[in-house]
BAGU-144165 format. One record per residue (C-alpha): residue number from 0; residue in one letter; x, y, z. Coordinates in steps of 0.001 Angstrom, whole numbers. Example, Ala and Ser with C-alpha at 12.3 -4.5 7.8 and 13.67 -1.06 7.14 Angstrom:
<atoms>
(0; 'A'; (12300; -4500; 7800))
(1; 'S'; (13670; -1060; 7140))
</atoms>
This chain:
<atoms>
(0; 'X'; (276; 10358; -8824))
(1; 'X'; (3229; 9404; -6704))
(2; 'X'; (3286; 9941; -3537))
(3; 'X'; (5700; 12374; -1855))
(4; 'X'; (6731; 11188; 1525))
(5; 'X'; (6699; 8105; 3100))
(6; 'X'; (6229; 6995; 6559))
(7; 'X'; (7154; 3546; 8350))
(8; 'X'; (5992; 1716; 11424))
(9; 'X'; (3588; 2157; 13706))
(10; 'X'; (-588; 3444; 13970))
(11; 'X'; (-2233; 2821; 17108))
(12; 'X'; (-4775; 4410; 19233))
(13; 'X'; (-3455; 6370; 22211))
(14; 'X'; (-6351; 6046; 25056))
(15; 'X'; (-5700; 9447; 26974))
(16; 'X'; (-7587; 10281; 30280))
(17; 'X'; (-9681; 12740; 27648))
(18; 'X'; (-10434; 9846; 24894))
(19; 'X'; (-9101; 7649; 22360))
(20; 'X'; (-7049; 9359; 19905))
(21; 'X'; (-5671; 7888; 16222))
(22; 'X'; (-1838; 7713; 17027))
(23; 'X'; (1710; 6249; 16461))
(24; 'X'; (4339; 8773; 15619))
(25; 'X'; (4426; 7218; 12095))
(26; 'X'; (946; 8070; 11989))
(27; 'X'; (758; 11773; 13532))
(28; 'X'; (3814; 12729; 11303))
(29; 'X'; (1826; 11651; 8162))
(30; 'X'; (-1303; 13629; 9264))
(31; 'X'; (396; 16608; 9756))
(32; 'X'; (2864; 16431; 6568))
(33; 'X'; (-772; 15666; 4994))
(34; 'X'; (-2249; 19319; 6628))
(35; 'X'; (513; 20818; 5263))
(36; 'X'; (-266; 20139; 1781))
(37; 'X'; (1935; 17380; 926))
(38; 'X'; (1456; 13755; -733))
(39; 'X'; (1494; 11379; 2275))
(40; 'X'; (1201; 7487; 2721))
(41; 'X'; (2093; 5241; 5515))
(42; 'X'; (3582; 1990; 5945))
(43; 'X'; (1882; 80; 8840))
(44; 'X'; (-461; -2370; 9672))
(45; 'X'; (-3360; -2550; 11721))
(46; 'X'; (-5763; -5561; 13135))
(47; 'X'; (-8902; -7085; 11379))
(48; 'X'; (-10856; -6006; 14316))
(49; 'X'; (-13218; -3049; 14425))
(50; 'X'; (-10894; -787; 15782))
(51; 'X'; (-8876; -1673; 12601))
(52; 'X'; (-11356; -604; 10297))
(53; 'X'; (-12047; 2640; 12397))
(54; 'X'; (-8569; 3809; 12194))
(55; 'X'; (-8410; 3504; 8603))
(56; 'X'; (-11529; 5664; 8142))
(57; 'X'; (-9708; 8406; 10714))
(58; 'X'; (-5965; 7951; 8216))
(59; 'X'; (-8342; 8345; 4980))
(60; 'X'; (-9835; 11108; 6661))
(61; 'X'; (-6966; 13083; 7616))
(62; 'X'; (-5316; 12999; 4177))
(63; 'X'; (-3237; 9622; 4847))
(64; 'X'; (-2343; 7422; 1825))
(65; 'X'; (-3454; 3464; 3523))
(66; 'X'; (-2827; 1740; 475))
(67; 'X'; (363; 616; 2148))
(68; 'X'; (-1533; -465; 5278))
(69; 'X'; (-1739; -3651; 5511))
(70; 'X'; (-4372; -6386; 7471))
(71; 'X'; (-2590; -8485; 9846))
(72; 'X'; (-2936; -11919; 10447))
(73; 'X'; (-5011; -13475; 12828))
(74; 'X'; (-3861; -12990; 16546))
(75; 'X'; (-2456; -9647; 16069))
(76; 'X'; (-4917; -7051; 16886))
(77; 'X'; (-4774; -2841; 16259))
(78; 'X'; (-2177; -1416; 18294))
(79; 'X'; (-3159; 431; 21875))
(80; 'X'; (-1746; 2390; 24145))
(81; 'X'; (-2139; 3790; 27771))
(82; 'X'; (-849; 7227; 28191))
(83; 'X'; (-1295; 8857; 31294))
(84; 'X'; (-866; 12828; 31328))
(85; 'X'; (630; 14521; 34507))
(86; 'X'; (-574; 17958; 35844))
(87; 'X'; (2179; 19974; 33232))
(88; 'X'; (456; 17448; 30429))
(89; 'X'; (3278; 15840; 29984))
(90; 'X'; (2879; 12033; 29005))
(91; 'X'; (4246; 8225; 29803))
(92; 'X'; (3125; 5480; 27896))
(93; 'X'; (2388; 1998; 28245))
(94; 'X'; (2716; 260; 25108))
(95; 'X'; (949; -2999; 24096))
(96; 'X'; (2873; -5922; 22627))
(97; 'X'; (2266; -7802; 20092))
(98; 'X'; (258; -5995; 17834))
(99; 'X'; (-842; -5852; 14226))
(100; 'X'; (2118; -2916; 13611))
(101; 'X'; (4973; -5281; 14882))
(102; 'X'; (4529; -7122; 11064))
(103; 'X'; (4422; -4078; 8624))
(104; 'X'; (4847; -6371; 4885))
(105; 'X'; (6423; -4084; 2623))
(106; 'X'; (5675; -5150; -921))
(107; 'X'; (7243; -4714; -3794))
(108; 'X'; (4941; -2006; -4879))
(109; 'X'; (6183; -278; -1944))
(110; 'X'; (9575; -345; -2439))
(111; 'X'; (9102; 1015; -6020))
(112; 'X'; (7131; 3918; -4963))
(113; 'X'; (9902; 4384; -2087))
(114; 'X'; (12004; 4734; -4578))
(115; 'X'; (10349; 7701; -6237))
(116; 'X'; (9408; 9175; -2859))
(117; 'X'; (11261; 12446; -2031))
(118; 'X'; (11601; 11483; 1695))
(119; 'X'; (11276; 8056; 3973))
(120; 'X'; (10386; 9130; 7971))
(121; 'X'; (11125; 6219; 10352))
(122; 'X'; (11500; 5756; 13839))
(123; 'X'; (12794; 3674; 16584))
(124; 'X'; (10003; 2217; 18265))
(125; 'X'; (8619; -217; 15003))
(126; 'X'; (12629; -1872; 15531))
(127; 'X'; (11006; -3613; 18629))
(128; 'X'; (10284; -6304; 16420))
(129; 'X'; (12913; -7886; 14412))
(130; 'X'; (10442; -8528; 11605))
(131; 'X'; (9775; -5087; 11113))
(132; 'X'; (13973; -4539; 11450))
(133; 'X'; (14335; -6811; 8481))
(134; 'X'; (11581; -4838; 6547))
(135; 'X'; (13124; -1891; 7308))
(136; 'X'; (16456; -2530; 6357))
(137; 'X'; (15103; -3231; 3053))
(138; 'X'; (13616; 400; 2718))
(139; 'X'; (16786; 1780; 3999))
(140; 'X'; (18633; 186; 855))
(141; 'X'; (16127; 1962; -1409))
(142; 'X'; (18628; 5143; -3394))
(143; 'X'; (16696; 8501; -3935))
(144; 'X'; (14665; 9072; -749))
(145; 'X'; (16099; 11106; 2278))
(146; 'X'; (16092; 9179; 4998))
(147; 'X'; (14715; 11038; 8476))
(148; 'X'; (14931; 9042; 11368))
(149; 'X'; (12812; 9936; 14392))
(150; 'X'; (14268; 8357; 17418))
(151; 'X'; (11711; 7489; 20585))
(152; 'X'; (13661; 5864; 23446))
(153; 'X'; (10252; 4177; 24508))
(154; 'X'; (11251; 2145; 27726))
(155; 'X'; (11540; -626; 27684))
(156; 'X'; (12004; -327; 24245))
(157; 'X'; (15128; 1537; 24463))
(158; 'X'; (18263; 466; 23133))
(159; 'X'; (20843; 2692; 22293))
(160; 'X'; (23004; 39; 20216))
(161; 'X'; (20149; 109; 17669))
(162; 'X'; (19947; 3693; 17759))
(163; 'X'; (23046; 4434; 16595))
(164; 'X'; (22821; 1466; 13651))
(165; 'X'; (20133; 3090; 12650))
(166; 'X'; (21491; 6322; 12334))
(167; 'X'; (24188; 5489; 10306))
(168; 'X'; (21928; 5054; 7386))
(169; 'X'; (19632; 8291; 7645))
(170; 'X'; (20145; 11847; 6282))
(171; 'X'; (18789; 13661; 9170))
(172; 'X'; (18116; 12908; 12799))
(173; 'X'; (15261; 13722; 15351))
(174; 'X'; (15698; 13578; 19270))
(175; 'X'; (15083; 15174; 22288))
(176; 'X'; (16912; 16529; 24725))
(177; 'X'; (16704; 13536; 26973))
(178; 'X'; (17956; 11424; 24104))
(179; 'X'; (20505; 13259; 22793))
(180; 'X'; (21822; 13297; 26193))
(181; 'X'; (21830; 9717; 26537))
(182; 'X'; (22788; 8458; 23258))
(183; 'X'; (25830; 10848; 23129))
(184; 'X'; (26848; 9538; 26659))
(185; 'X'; (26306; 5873; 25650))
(186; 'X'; (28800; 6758; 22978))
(187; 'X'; (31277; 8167; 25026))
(188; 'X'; (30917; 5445; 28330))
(189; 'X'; (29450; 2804; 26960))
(190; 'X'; (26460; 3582; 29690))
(191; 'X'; (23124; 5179; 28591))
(192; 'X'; (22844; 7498; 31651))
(193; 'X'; (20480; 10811; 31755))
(194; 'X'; (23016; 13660; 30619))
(195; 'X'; (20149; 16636; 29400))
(196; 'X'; (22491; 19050; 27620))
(197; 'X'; (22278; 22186; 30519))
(198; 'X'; (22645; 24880; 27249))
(199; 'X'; (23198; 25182; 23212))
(200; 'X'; (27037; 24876; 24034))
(201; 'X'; (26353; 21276; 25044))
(202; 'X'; (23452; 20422; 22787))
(203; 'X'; (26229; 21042; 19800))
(204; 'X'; (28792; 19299; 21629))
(205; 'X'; (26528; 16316; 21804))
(206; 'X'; (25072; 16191; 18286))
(207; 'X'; (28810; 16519; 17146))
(208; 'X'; (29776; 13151; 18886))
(209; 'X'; (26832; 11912; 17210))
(210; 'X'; (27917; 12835; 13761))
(211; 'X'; (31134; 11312; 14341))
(212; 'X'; (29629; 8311; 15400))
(213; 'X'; (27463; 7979; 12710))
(214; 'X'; (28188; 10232; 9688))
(215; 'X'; (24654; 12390; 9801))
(216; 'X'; (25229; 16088; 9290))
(217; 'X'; (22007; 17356; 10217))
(218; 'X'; (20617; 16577; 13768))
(219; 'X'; (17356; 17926; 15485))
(220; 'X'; (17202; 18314; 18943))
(221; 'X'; (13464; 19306; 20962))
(222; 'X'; (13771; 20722; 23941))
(223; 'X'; (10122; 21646; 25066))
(224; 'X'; (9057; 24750; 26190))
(225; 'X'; (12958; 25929; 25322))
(226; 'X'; (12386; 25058; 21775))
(227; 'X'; (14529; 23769; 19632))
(228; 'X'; (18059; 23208; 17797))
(229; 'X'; (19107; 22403; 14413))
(230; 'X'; (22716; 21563; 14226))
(231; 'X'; (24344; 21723; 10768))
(232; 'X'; (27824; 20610; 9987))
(233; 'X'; (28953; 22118; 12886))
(234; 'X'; (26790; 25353; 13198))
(235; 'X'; (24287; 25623; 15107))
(236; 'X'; (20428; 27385; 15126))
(237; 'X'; (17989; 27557; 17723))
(238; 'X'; (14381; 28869; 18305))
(239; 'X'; (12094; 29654; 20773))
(240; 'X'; (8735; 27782; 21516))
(241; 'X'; (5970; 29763; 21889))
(242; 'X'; (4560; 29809; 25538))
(243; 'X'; (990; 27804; 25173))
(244; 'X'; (-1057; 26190; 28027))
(245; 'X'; (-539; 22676; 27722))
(246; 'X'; (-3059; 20548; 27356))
(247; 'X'; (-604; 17301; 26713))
(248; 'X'; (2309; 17004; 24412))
(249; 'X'; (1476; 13523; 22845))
(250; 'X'; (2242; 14370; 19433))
(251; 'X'; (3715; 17671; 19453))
(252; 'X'; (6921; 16420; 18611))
(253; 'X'; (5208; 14808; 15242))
(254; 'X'; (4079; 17795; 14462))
(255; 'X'; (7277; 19481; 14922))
(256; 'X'; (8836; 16564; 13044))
(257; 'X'; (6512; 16982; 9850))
(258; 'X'; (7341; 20846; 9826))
(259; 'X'; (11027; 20051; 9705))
(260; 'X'; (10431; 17448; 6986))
(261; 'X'; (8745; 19447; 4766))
(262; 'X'; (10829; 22689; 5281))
(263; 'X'; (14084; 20918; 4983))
(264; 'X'; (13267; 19073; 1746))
(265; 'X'; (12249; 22564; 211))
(266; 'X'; (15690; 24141; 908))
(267; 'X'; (13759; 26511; 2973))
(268; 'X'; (16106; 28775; 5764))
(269; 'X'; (16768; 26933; 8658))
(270; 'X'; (15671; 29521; 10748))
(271; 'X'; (12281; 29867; 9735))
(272; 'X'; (11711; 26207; 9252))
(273; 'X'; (12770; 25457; 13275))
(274; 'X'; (10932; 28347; 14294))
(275; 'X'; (7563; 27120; 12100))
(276; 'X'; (7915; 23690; 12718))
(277; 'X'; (8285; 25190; 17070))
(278; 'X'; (5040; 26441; 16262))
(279; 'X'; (3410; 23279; 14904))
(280; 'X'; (4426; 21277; 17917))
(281; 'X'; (2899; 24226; 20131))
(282; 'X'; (-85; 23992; 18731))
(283; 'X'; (-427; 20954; 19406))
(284; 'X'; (506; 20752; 22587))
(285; 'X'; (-2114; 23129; 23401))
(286; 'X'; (-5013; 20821; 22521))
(287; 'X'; (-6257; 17122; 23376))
(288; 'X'; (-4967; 14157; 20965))
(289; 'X'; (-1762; 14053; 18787))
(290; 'X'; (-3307; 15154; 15751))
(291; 'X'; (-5712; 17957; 15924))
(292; 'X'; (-6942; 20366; 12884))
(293; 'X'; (-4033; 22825; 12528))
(294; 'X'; (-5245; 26673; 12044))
(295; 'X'; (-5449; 27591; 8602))
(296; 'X'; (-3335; 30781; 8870))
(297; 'X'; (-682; 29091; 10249))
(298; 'X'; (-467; 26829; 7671))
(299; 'X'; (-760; 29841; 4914))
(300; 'X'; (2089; 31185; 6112))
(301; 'X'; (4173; 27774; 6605))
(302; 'X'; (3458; 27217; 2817))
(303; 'X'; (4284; 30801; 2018))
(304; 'X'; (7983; 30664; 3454))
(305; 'X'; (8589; 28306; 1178))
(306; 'X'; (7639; 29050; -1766))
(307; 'X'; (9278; 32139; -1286))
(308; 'X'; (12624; 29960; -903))
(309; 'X'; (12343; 27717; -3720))
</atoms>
């Protein structure tokens, strides 16, 4: 059977003040797209170390695909990384380099079953690595697939240049509000300052000098507890996120991410897809890890909407 979506770049374990937690954005996106119902597999690699093999037990587990995953070579161990939480849960990261992830091979097998795939989900973050660029770019030329790109300005692994490249070549686009703010003044400036849009006047004006830059029509904007923004050729939708006590948000915008994927490949409303996919990344939020068991209602419902608008 062929797998729906695809995912590229990195799976890693996020050591949290509470535990060690399966991670990578890559990663969490395909574990939720795979709660959801959907045909999932990533494109990653991990270390042959122990905490290799014990990350491929927790993908296979969670309803990953890993036949894409490959072993590095020697020298290259499983991705880590230290988050630290604040007291409002929210997290900075400390991310380890070089790792098994910063070589993802992408066979030819892959690229075929790219090919039939009815998405491809990449981020910013795997770029670090120019062998992973290369690898990339060769996805990126696949036809069929839409392309969703999932930007994470990462310090220092935050370039703005690439960014933009990037986006050129995807379908849809994923930021924050701190990104959007940033990108869209590094297009006007040249300078990557903090610009936070202040209200949905400005997040629109900012995702429309990002369309012009790069020709994507549909752009995705989180905003945290304000929610979200999905702006559309020029018009613009936003909903709410639900109030939750936060535990910490690694994750909850790969949540959100695999609720907008889903939705927005079904020709689902808009509406309801920001508004579920709000509720993914609350959920989230409200619990330890990036990618904890989603409640089955929820889910019910998510599925429901769109079947309802197929």
């Amino acid at each position: 059977m062929n797998t729906e979506f695809f995912t590229f770049g990195e799976i890693l374990w996020d050591c949290l003040p509470s535990g060690r937690y399966a991670g990578g954005a890559p990663f969490n996106v395909a574990a939720h797209i795979a709660q959801l119902g959907v045909s999932v597999s990533l494109l990653s690699a991990v270390g042959q170390d122990p905490l290799g093999d014990e990350i491929l037990e927790v993908a296979k587990q969670k309803g990953v695909n890993i036949e894409f995953v490959g072993r590095a070579r020697i020298g290259l161990p499983t991705g880590t990384v230290m988050a630290m939480v604040d007291a409002l849960g929210n997290a900075t990261y400390e991310i380890v380099q070089p790792v098994a992830w910063d070589e993802v091979i992408v066979s030819a097998d892959a690229i075929e079953a790219v090919a039939k795939a009815g998405a491809l989900i990449f981020g910013s973050l795997a770029t670090r690595s120019p062998y992973n660029l290369e690898q990339l770019n060769r996805l990126l030329g696949v036809k069929g697939p839409l392309k969703f790109f999932d930007v994470n300005l990462r310090p220092p692994f935050a370039d703005p240049k690439r960014v933009v490249e990037l986006a050129v070549r995807a379908d849809v686009l994923k930021l924050n509000h701190d990104e959007v703010g940033q990108i869209a003044s590094w297009l006007r400036t040249g300078q990557a300052t903090p610009n936070r849009p202040a209200d949905p006047d400005a997040v629109a004006e900012a995702c429309a000098v990002l369309a012009k830059a790069t020709d994507t029509q549909r752009i995705c904007v989180t905003m945290g507890a304000a929610g979200a923004a999905l702006w559309d050729r020029g018009s613009l939708v936003i909903a709410p996120a639900p109030k939750v006590v936060v535990r910490d948000t690694v994750g909850a915008g790969d949540a959100f991410m695999a609720g907008l994927i889903v939705g927005l490949t079904r020709g689902a409303d808009p509406q309801i897809v920001l508004e579920t996919a709000c509720r993914l990344g609350a959920v989230v939020a409200s619990h330890d890890g990036a990618t904890p068991l989603l409640p089955p209602e929820l889910i019910r419902e998510f599925r429901a909407n769109l079947k309802a608008e197929q």
